[in-house]
Phi, psi and omega in degrees: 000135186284168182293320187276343179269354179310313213282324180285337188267007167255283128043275185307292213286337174298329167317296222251345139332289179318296201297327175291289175345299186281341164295309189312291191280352176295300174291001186239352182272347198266322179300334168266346130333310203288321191254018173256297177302350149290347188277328179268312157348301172297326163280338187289324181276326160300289209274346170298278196324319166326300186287328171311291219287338170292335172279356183261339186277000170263337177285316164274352170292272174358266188338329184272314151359294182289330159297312179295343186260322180296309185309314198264354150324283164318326181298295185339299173291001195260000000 
């Protein structure tokens, strides 16, 4: 092998060196995206569910209040 085709087959193999690194790192910058937005996904949904489960347990306190004002509405009345 001659000098030019060494320095051009090194030329290549650093191209495809290179172009593999920056895919590497293209795919592990998406992936780390990828797991920021299920992490926040994941938090948006811890605090919806939170806030559901506080209107509903404030919603059966009511209920019970009102069960209870009925019950003694009836006692009353017997």
């Amino acid at each position: 092998m001659t000098g030019a085709n060494i320095i051009s087959f090194a030329i290549t193999l650093f191209a495809i060196a290179a172009g593999s690194l920056f895919s590497n790192a293209r795919i592990s910058g998406l992936a780390c995206a990828t797991h920021a937005r299920f992490d926040d996904m994941r938090d948006l949904v811890r605090a919806e569910n939170a806030r559901t489960q506080d209107k509903l347990d404030t919603a059966l306190k009511m209920l019970a209040d009102l069960d209870t004002r009925v019950t003694r509405l009836e006692e009353r009345n017997r």
